[in-house]
N, C-alpha and C positions, 0 to 999 in steps of 0.2 A: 463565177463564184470565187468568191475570195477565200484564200488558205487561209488559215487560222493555224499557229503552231500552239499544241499545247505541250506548257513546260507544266511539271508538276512542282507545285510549291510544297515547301514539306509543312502541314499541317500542327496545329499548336500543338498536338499530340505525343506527334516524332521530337519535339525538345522537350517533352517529360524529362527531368533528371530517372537516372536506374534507381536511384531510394525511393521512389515517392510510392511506388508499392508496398516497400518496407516500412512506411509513415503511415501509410493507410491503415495498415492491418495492423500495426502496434497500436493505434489510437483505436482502432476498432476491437482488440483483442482487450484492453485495459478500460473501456467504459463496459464492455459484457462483463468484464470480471467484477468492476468497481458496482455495476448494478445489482449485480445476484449476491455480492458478499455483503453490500449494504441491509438488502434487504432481507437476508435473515439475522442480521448482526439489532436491525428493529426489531423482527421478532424475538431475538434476547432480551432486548429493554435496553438496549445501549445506543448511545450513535456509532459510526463507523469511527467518529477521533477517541471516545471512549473506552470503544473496545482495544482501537491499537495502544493505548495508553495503559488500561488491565495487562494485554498482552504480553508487551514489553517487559511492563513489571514483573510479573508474576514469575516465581522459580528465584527471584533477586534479592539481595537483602534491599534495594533500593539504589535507585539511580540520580544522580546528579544530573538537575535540572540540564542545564547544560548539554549534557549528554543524551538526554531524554530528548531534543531537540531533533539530533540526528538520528538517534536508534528509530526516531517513529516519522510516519509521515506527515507532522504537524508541525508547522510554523509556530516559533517562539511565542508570539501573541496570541495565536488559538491557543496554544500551549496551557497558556495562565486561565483562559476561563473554562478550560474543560479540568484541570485538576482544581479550581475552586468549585465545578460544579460537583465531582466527585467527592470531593472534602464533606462538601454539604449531604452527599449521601452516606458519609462514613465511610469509603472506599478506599481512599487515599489522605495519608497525611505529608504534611511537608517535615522534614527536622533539620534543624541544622548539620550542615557537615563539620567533619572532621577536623576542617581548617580553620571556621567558626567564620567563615567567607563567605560559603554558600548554601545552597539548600539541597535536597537529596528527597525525590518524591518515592517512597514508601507504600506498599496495599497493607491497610489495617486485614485484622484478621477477616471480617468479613469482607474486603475486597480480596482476598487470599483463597476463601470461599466460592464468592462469583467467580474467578479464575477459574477454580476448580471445575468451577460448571460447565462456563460460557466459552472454554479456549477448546476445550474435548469437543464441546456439541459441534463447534464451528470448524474444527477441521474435518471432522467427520462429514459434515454439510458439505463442504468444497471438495472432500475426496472422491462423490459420486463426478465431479465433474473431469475428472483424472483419469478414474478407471478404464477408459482407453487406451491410455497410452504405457507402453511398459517400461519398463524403466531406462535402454540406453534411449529411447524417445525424450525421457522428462531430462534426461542429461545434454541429451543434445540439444532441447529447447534452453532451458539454465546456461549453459555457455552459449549458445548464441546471443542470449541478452544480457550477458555478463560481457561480450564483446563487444555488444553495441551501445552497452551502456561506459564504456572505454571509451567509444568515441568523443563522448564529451568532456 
């Protein structure tokens, strides 16, 4: 009978990099979140780019497009068809800034209204999903993703 030496090969497992558990669960912690706040931001009557768009607004005298780019999570080109579809609801208007440069997106009084409604009901919505955790918990989560979002 012939020896056979068995060498142990290290499995594709053992060269996982140490992050990929940390990518796992952030990609699976942000589509549960992106799921469950979508779907009651529908049952608002909004989409999810609409509502971050009210949001942002609302409490503001109005925002420069521009800025409005970054303050929300919407790409400059969505940007333009979600405040012309909101235009068309009467929610938002554009006006000229200051500098006579640019524009400056605005909630007409009834987007001012929606605000009022739809920013309360939606936190309150997302607060049962909290209630867990107490607060050096929520902090310690908020800095760890304020440092991981460093990394890039």
């Amino acid at each position: 009978m012939q020896h056979q030496e068995t060498q142990e090969r290290p499995s594709q497992n053992d060269a996982r990099p140490p992050f990929l558990g940390v990518l796992r669960e952030l990609a699976l912690a942000y589509q549960a979140f992106s799921a469950t706040s979508a779907g009651h931001v529908r049952q608002l009557g909004l989409t999810p780019s609409q509502f971050d768009v009210i949001a942002t607004l609302g409490n503001t005298p109005g925002i420069p497009l521009h800025e409005l780019t970054t303050r929300t999570l919407i790409t400059k080109g969505t940007l333009t068809g979600v405040l012309d579809r909101l235009e068309l609801k009467g929610l938002v208007r554009r006006v000229v800034a200051e500098d006579r440069r640019s524009y400056r997106a605005v909630l007409t009084p009834a987007g001012e209204d929606l605000f009022a409604q739809v920013f309360p009901a939606h936190m309150g919505y997302l607060a049962q999903f909290f209630r867990n955790l107490d607060g050096p918990e929520l902090q310690a989560i908020q800095q760890a993703l304020s440092t991981l979002r460093h990394c890039f």
